[in-house]
C-alpha positions, 0 to 999 in steps of 0.5 A, spaced: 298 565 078 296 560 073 301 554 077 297 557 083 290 557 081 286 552 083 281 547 079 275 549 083 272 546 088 278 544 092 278 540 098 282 536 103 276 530 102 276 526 095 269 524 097 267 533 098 269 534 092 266 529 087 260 531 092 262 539 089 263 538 082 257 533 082 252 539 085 256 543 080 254 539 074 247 539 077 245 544 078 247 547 072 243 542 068 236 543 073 238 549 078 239 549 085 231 549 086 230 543 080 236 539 084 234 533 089 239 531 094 238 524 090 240 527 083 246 530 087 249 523 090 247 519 083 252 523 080 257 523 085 256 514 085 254 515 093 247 515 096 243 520 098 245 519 106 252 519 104 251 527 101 249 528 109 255 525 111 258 531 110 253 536 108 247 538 113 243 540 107 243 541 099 243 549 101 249 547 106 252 544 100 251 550 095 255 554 100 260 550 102 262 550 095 261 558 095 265 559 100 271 554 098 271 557 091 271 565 094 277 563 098 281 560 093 280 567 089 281 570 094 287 567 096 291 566 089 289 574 087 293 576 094 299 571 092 299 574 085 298 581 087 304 579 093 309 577 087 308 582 081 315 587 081 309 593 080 302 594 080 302 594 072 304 587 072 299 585 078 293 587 076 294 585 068 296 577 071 290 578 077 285 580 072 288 575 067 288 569 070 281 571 074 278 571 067 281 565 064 279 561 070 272 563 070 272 561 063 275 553 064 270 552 070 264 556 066 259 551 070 263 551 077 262 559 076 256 560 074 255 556 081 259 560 085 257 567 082 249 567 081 246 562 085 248 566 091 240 568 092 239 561 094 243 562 101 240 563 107 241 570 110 247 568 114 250 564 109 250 570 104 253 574 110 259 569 110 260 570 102 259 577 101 264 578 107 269 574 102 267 577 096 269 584 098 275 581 101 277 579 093 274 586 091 280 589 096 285 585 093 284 589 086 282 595 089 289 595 093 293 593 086 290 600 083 291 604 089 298 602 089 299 603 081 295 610 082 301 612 087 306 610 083 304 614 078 302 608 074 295 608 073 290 614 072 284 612 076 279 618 080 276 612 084 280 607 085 274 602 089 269 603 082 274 601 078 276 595 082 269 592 082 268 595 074 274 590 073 271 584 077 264 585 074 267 585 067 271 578 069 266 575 073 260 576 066 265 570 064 261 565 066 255 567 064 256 567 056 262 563 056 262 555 054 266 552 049 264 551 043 264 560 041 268 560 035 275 563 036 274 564 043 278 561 048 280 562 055 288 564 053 284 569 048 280 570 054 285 572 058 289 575 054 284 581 053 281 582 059 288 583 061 289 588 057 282 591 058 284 591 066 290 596 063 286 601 059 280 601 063 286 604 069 289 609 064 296 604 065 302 608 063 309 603 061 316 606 061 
């Protein structure tokens, strides 16, 4: 999964994605409510009528960014999950990757994750739908692993969204300067974690 994980915000334009990783950086700095639409452009070196060439709005923007960060999660946890030889793999590689990627785009993650409440209902209908389609990604990997016997788990959906939770906290408290944490650290042990937390039985 890690050749496939992409660097959020991705998009086709180079123009929308220094618009995303501008909107990012800003409102991680001022929040969403504390940025202009100028602020934004500045820092992506455009002017403000140039943010309207591509976004209807500054709560266009902050979706759009959502929307293209949940579907790359999307997306790459299903290949991963596709390509693992069992569910013991799969969820340690998905689990694993997922945090290590919230924990090298901590600033995009937080965008992504927390500042949801400031979509318009339509707009948190569109992302919540894609939330649940990564929660069943993880959900199927640990119904497969309970039917192979692999995994130890009476409700397979709470485990599923206990696991996520666990990965998406990542961004919230992580930043670079911790001492001794790293997102390879980080990786690492919420792999394991995902492991012990489904009761993971290796031959």
């Amino acid at each position: 999964m890690t050749s496939q994980t992409p660097s959020l915000p991705a998009h086709d334009n180079p123009t929308v994605v220094r618009l995303f990783e501008a909107a990012a950086d800003a409102f991680a700095d001022k929040g969403f409510h504390g940025t202009t639409t100028r602020d934004i452009a500045s820092r992506a070196g455009l002017s403000p009528a140039g943010v309207y060439v591509h976004f209807a709005s500054k709560e266009d923007l902050l979706f759009q960014l959502s929307r293209v960060g949940h579907v790359a999660a999307r997306d790459a946890l299903a290949a991963a999950a596709d390509e693992a030889a069992s569910p013991t793999d799969a969820l340690q590689e998905v689990i694993s990757e997922f945090a290590r990627w919230h924990a090298e785009q901590h600033r995009v993650a937080r965008i992504v994750q927390y500042e949801f409440r400031h979509l318009s209902p339509e707009h948190q209908r569109e992302v919540l739908t894609l939330r649940r389609e990564i929660d069943a990604v993880v959900e199927r990997i640990i119904a497969e692993g309970v039917a192979s016997g692999e995994f130890d788990v009476d409700d397979t959906r709470s485990t599923a969204l206990a696991a996520l939770s666990l990965v998406v906290d990542v961004a919230r408290w992580y930043h670079p300067g911790i001492k001794r944490t790293t997102p390879e650290s980080i990786a690492n042990s919420y792999g394991a974690l995902a492991l012990r937390l489904v009761g993971a039985r290796r031959d």
